[in-house]
C-alpha distance (Angstrom), angle and dihedral (degrees) to the residues before:
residue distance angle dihedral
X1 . . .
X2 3.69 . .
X3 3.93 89.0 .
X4 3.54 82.8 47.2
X5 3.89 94.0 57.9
X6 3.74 90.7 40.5
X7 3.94 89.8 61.7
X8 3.74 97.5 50.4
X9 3.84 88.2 49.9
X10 4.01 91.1 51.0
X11 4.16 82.3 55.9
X12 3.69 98.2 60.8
X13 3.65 98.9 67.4
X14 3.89 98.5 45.9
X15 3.93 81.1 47.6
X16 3.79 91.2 50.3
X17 3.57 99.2 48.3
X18 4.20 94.2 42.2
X19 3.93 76.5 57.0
X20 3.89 94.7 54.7
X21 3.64 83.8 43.1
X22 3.55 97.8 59.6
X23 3.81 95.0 39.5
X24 3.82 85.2 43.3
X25 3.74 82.4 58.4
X26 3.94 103.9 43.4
X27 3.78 89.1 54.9
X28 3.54 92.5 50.1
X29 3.98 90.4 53.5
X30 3.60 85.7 37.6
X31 3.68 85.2 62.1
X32 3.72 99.3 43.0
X33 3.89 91.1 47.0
X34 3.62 80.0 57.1
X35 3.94 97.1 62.5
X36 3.83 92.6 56.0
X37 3.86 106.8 39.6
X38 3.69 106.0 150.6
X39 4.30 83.0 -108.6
X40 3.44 98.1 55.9
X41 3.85 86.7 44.5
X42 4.26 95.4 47.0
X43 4.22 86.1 46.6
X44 3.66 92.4 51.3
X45 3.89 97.5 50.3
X46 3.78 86.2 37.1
X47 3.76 86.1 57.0
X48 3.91 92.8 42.7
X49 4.25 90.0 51.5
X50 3.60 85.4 51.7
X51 3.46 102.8 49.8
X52 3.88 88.7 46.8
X53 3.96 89.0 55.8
X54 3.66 91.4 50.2
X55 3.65 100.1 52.3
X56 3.94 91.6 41.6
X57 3.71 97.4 51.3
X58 3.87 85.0 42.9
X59 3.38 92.8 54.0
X60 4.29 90.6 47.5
X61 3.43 83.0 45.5
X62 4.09 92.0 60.0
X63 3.27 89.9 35.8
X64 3.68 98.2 53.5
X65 4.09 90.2 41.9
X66 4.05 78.3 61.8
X67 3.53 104.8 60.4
X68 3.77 90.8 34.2
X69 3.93 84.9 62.5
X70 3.47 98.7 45.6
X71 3.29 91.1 52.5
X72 3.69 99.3 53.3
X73 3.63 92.4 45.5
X74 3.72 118.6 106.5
X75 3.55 136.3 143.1
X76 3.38 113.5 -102.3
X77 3.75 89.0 47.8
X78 3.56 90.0 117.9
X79 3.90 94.1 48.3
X80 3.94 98.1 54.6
X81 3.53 120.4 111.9
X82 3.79 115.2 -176.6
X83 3.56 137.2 -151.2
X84 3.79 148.3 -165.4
X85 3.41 115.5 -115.7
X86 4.10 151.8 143.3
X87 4.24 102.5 -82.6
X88 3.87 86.6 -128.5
X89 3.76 136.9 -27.1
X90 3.50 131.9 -150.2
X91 3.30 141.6 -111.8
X92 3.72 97.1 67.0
X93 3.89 114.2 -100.2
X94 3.71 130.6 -115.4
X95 3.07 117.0 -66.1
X96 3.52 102.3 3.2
X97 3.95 78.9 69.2
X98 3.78 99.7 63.2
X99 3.70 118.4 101.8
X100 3.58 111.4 -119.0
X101 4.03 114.8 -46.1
X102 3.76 148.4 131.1
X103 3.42 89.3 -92.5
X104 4.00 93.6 55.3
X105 3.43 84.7 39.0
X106 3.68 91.7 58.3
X107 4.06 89.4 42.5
X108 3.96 91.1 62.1
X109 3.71 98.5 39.2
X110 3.84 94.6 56.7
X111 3.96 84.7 44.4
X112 3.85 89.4 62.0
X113 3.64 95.5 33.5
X114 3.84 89.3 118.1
X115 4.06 92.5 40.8
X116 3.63 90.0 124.9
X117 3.68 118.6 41.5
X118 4.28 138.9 173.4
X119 3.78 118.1 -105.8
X120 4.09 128.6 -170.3
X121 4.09 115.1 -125.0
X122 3.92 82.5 -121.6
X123 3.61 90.0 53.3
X124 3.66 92.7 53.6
X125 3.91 85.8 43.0
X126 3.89 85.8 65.6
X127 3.69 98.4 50.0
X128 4.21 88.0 49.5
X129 3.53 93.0 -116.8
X130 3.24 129.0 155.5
X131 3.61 127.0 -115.4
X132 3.74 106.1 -164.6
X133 3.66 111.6 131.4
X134 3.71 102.2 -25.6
X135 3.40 122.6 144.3
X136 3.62 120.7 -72.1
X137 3.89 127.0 -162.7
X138 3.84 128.2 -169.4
X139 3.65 124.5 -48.2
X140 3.82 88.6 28.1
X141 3.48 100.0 -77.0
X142 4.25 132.6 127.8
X143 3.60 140.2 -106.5
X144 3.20 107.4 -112.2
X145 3.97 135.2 -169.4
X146 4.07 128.3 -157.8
X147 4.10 105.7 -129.5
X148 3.78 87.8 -128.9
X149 3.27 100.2 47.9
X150 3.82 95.3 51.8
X151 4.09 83.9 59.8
X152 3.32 93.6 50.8
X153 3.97 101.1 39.7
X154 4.14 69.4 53.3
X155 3.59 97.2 60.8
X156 3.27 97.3 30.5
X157 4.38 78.9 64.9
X158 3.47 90.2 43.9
X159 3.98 93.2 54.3
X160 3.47 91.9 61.9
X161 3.48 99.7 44.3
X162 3.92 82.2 58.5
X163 3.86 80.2 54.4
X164 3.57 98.9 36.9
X165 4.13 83.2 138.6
X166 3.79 92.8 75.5
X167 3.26 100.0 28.6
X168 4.16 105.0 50.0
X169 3.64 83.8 82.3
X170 3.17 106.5 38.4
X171 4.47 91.2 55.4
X172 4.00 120.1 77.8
X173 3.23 113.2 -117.0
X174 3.95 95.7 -118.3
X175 3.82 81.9 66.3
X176 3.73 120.2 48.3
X177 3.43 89.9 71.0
X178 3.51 110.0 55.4
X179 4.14 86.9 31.9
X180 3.88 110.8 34.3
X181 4.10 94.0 19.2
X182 3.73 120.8 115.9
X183 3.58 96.6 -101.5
X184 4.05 100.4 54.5
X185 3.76 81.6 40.7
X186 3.88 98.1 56.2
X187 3.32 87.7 38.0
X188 3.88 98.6 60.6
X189 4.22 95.7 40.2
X190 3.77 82.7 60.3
X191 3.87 95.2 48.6
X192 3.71 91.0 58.5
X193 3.48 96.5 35.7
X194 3.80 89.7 58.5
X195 4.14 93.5 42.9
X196 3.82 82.3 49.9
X197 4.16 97.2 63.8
X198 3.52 91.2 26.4
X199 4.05 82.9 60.3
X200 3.86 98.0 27.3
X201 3.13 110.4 -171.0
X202 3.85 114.7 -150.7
X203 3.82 108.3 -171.8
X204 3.60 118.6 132.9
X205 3.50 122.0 -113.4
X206 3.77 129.0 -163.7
X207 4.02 139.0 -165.8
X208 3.50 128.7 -127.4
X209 3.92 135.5 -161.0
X210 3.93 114.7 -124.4
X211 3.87 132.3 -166.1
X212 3.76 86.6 -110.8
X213 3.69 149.8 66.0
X214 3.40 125.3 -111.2
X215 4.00 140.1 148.7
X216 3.70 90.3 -73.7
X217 3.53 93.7 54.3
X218 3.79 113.1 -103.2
X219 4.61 85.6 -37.5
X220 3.47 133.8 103.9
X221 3.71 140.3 -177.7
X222 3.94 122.2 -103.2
X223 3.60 128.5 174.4
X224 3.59 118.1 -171.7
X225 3.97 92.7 -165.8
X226 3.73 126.8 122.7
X227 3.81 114.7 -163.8
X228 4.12 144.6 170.5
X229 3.61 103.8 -85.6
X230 3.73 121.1 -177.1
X231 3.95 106.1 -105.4
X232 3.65 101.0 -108.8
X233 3.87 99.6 -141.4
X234 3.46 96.5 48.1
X235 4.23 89.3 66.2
X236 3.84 91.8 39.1
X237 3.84 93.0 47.5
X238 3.77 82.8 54.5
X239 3.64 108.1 45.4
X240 3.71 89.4 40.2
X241 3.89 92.4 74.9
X242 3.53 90.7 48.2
X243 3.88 97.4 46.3
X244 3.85 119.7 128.8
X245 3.70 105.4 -140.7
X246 4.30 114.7 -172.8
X247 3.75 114.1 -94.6
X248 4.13 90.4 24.4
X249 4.25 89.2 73.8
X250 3.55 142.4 40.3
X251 3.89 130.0 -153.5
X252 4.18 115.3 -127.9
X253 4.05 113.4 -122.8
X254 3.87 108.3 -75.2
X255 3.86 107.5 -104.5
X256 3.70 103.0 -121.7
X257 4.49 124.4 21.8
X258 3.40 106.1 -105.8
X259 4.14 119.0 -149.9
X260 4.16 113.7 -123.2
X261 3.97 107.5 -125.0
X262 3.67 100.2 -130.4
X263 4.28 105.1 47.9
X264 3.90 98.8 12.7
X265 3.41 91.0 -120.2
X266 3.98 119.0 163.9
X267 3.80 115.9 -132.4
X268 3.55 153.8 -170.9
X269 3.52 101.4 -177.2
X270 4.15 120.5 147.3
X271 3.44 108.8 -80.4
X272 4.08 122.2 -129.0
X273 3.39 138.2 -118.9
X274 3.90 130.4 -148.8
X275 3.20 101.3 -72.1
């Protein structure tokens, strides 16, 4: 009996510690059961998404800031001066009122005096152009031409197209075609009509009645607006030290022959410029 007793009291420990055991055991599931409850698990992807979203728009951001920079950059950047001023006015100003002249003439050649203009490789590097096969001048630097002046050199084409009566006679024959023809002429209305959406420019414009006739039938235009204009002189001071004038330059050999579309013929021959 006493051996008896003696077993059953041998029993309790080993069932007390198989009980600490097993609590031992819950807890420690408890506490693992802990580390993946389905909240801790839908804050930590949350957290993950959110992280992604911030580094990608980050990234467009930068990226974005980039091309917005490069595309602002130009040259003469540091040269600009700007000014507040009416967008345009009307009547027409001397001389850009004269029918066609010598003395208009005159006007719009000294206006694109600096059409063509010389620009470094590392200068070109900076604007993220790229230099494969363009036209190189003495001293290994480019031909370069001032948006602007392109349009205008454009208009200034188109004007005497308008006017084609006084000037047929007064353009060479080696000329009109490749300056006044249909394709150079197409060719420069689409310029400025893509420069003018790609710089939209969404002023309002209004129409008013006058005491005499004209071709719009007794209207005109008016705009009230004053804007930021570049300052003209600043530019033109700028490209004008930079101008290529003929005789002052020389173009580098073209890098491949090229074969004239009406005899075939391979050539060498100088390459031009706008002109």
């Amino acid at each position: 009996m006493k051996k008896s007793n003696e077993e059953s009291q041998g029993l309790l420990p080993r069932e007390a510690e198989n009980l600490r055991l097993n609590k031992s055991r819950h807890h420690g599931r408890r506490r693992f059961d802990l580390g993946l409850s389905p909240s801790f698990a839908s804050l930590s992807i949350f957290l993950m998404l959110l992280s992604t979203i911030v580094v990608v728009t980050v990234d467009i951001a930068y990226r974005a800031q980039l091309l917005h920079d490069r595309a602002m950059r130009t040259l003469p950047t540091d040269a600009l001066r700007f000014e507040e001023r009416p967008e345009w006015s009307q009547p027409i100003q001397h001389p850009w009122s004269l029918e066609p002249s010598d003395e208009l003439d005159a006007a719009w050649d000294d206006l694109l005096y600096p059409l063509n203009i010389r620009v470094t490789g590392d200068e070109l590097d900076m604007l993220g152009q790229n230099k494969t096969n363009r036209l190189q001048i003495n001293r290994g630097d480019y031909l370069g031409v001032l948006g602007a002046l392109h349009y205008l050199h454009c208009l200034n084409n188109i004007r005497k197209v308008i006017h084609w009566d006084y000037y047929e006679s007064r353009t060479p024959d080696d000329l009109w075609k490749t300056a006044f023809g249909k394709g150079h002429s197409d060719h420069c209305i689409d310029s400025i009509r893509q420069t003018l959406m790609c710089r939209a420019n969404t002023q309002i414009i209004t129409a008013e009645w006058v005491d005499y006739d004209n071709d719009l039938g007794g209207r005109e235009a008016r705009s009230d607006t004053v804007t930021t204009c570049v300052n003209w002189e600043s530019l033109d001071n700028w490209a004008r030290q930079r101008a290529l004038r003929k005789g002052n330059f020389s173009y580098r050999p073209r890098p491949f022959k090229i074969t004239k579309t009406n005899d075939t013929e391979e050539t060498n021959e100088e390459p031009k410029g706008p002109e």
